[in-house]
MARVEXRO-870649 format. One line per 8 residues: number of its first residue (from 1); their letters; for each residue x, y, z of N, C-alpha, C, CB. Coordinates in steps of 0.05 Angstrom, whole numbers, plus 32768, in hexadecimal, padded with zeros to 4 digits. Glycine has a CB too. Example, Ala and Ser with C-alpha at 12.3 -4.5 7.8 and 13.67 -1.06 7.14 Angstrom:
residues 2
1) as) 8108,7F8E,809C,80F6,7FA6,809C,8108,7FBE,809C,80E2,7FA7,80B5  8101,7FD3,808E,8111,7FEB,808F,8102,8001,809D,811A,7FF4,8072 .
This chain:
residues 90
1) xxxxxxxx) 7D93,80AB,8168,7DAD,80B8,8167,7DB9,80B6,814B,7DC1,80AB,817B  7DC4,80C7,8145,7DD1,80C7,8129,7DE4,80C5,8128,7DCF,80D7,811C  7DFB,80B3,8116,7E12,80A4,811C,7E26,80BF,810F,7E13,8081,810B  7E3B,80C9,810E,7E49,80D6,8103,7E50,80D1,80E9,7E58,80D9,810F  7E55,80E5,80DA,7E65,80E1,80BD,7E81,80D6,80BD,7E68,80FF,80AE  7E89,80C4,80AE,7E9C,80B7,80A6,7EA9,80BC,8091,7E97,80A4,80A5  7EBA,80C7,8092,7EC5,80D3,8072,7EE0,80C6,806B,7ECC,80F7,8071  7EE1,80B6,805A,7EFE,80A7,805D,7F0A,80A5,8037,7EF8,807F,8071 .
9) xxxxxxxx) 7F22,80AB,803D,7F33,80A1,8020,7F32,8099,8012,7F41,8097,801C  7F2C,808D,7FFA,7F31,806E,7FEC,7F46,8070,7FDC,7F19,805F,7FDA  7F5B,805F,7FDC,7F72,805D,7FC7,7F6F,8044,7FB5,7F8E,805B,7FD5  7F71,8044,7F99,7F72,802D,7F8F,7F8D,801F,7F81,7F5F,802F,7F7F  7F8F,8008,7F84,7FB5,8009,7F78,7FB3,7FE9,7F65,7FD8,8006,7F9E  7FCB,7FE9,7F55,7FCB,7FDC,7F3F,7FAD,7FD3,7F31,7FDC,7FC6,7F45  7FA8,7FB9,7F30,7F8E,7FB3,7F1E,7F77,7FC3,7F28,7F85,7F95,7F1F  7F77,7FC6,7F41,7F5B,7FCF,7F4D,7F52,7FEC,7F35,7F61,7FDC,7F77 .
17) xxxxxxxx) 7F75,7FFF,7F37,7F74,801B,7F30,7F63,8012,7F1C,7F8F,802D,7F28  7F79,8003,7F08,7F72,8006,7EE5,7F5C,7FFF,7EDC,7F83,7FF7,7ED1  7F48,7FE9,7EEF,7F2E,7FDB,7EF1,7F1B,7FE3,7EF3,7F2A,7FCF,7EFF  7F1A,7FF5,7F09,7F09,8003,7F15,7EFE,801D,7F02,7F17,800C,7F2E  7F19,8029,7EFE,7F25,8045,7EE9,7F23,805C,7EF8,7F11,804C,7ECB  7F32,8057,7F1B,7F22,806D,7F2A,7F44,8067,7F3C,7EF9,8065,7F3C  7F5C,807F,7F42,7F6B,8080,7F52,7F66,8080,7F77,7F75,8094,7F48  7F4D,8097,7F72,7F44,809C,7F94,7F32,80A3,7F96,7F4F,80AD,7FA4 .
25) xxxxxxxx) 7F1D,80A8,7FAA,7F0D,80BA,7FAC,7F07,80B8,7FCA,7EF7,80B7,7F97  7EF9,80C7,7FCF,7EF1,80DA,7FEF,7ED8,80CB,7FEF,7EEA,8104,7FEF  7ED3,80BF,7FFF,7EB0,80B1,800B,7EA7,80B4,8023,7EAB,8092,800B  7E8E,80C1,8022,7E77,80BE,8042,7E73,80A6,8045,7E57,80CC,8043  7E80,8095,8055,7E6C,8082,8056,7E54,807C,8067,7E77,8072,8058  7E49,806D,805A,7E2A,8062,8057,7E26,8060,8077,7E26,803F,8044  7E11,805F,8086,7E0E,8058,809E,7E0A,8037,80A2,7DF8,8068,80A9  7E22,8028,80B0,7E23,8009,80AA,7E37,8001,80A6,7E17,7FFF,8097 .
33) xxxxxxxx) 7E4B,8012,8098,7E5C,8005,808A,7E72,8011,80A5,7E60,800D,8065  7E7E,8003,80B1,7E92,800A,80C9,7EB3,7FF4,80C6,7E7C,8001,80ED  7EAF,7FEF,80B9,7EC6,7FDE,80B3,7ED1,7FD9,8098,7EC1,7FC7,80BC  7EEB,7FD6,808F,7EF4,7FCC,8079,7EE8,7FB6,806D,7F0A,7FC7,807D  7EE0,7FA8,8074,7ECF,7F8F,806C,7EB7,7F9B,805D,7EC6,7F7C,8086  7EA1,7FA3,8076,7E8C,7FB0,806A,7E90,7FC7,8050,7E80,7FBB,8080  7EA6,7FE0,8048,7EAC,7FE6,8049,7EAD,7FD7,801E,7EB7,7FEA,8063  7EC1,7FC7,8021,7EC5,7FB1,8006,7EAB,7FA8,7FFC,7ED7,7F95,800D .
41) xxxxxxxx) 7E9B,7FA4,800F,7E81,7F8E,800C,7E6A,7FA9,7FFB,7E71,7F7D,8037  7E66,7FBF,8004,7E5D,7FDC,7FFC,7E62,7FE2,7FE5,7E67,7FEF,8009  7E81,7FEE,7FE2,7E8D,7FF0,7FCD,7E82,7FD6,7FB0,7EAB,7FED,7FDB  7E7E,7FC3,7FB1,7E74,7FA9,7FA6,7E5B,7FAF,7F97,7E6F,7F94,7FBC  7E4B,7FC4,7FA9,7E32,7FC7,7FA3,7E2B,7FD4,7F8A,7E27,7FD3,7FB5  7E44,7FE6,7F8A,7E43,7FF4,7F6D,7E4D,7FEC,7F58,7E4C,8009,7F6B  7E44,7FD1,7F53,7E41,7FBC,7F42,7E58,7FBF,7F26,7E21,7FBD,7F3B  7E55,7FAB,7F19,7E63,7FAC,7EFF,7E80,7FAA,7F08,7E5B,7FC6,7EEC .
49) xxxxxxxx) 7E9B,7FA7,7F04,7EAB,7FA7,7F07,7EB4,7FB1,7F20,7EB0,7FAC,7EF7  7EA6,7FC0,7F34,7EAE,7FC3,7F4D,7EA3,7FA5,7F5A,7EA2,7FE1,7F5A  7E88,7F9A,7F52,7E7B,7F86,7F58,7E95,7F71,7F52,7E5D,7F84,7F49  7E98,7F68,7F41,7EB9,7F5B,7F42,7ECD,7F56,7F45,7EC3,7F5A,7F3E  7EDB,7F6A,7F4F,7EF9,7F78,7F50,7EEF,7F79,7F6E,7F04,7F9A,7F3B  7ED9,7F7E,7F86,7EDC,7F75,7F97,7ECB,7F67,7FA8,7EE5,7F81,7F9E  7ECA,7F4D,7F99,7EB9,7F31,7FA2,7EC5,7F27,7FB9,7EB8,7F19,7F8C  7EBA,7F1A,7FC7,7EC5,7F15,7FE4,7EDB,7EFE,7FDB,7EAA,7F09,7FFE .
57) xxxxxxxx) 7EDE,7EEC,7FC2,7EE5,7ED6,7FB8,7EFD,7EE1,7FA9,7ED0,7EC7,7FAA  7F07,7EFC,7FAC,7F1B,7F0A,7F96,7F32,7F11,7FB0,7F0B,7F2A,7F82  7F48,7F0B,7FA3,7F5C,7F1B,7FBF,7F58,7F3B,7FBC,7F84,7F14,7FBC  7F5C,7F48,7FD0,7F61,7F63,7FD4,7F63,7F61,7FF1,7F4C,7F78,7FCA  7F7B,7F73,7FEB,7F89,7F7E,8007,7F7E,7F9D,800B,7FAF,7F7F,8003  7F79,7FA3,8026,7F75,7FC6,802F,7F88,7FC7,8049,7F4D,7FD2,8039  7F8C,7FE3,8048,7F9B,7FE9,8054,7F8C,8000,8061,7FB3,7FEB,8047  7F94,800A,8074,7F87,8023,808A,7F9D,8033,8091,7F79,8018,80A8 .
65) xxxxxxxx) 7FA2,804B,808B,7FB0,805E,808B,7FD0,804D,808D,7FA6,8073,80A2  7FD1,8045,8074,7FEC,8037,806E,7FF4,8018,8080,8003,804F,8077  7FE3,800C,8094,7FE9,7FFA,8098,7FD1,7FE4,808C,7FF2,7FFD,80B2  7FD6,7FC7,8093,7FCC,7FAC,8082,7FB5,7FAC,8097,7FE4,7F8B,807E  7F9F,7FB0,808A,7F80,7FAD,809E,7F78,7F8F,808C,7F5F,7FD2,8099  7F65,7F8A,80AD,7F57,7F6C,80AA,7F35,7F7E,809E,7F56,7F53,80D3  7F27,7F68,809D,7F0E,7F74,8099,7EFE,7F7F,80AE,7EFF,7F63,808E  7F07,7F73,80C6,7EF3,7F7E,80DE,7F0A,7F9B,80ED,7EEC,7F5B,80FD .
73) xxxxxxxx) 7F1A,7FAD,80DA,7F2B,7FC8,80E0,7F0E,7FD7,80D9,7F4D,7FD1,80CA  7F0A,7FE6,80EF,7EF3,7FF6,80F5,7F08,800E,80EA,7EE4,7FF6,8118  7EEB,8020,80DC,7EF2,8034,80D0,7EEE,8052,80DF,7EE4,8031,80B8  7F01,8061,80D9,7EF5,807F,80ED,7EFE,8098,80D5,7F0D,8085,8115  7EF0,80B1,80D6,7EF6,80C4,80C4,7F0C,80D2,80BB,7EEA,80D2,80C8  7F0B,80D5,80B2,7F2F,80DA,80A1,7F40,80BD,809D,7F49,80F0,80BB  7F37,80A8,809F,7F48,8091,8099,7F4F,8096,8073,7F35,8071,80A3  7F6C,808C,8071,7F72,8083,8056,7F6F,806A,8050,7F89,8088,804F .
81) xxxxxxxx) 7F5B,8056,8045,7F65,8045,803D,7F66,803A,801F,7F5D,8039,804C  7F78,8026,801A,7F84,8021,8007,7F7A,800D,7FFE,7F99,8021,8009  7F74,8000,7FE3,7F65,7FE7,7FDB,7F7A,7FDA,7FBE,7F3F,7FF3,7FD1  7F87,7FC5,7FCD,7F94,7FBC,7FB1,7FA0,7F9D,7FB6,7FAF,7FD3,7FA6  7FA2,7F91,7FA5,7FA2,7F77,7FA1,7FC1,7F6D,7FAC,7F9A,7F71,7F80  7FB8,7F53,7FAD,7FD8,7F49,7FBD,7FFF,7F4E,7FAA,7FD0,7F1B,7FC1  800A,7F52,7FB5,801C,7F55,7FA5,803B,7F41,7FAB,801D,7F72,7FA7  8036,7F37,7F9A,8053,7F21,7F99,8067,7F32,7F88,804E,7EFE,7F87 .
89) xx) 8088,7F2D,7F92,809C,7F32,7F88,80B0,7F1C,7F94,80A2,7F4D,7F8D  80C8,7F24,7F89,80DF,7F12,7F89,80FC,7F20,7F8F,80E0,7F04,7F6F .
């Protein structure tokens, strides 16, 4: 059986953006990758400063069509999600 296409969002925000050097982009994902977790761990693969910026040992927060996802938020097509580091204010 052949699993369906997954086509989902990516947003990048503060360090991730300027790090990365990439605002958004549109991705198929991979057959496997079904979760935000998996999802970070992938993303990783394409080494060099994505390999960095998201090490399992680095904070980053994602979000799924605007709300705060854990790593095991299963992904479905048309999701937005968002990838950006913790944010403190006062």
């Amino acid at each position: 059986m052949i699993a369906p296409m997954v086509t989902v969002d990516l947003l990048y925000f503060a360090r991730l953006r300027e790090t990365l050097g990439i605002e958004r982009e549109r991705l198929v994902l991979p057959e496997g990758v079904t979760t935000t977790g998996e999802l970070r761990a992938w993303l990783a693969t394409r080494g060099g400063a994505w390999a960095s910026e998201l090490d399992s040992r680095r904070q980053v927060r994602m979000a799924v069509n605007q709300d705060l996802a854990g790593a095991s938020q299963r992904l479905s097509d048309g999701d937005e999600v968002a990838l950006f580091p913790p944010v403190t204010g006062g």
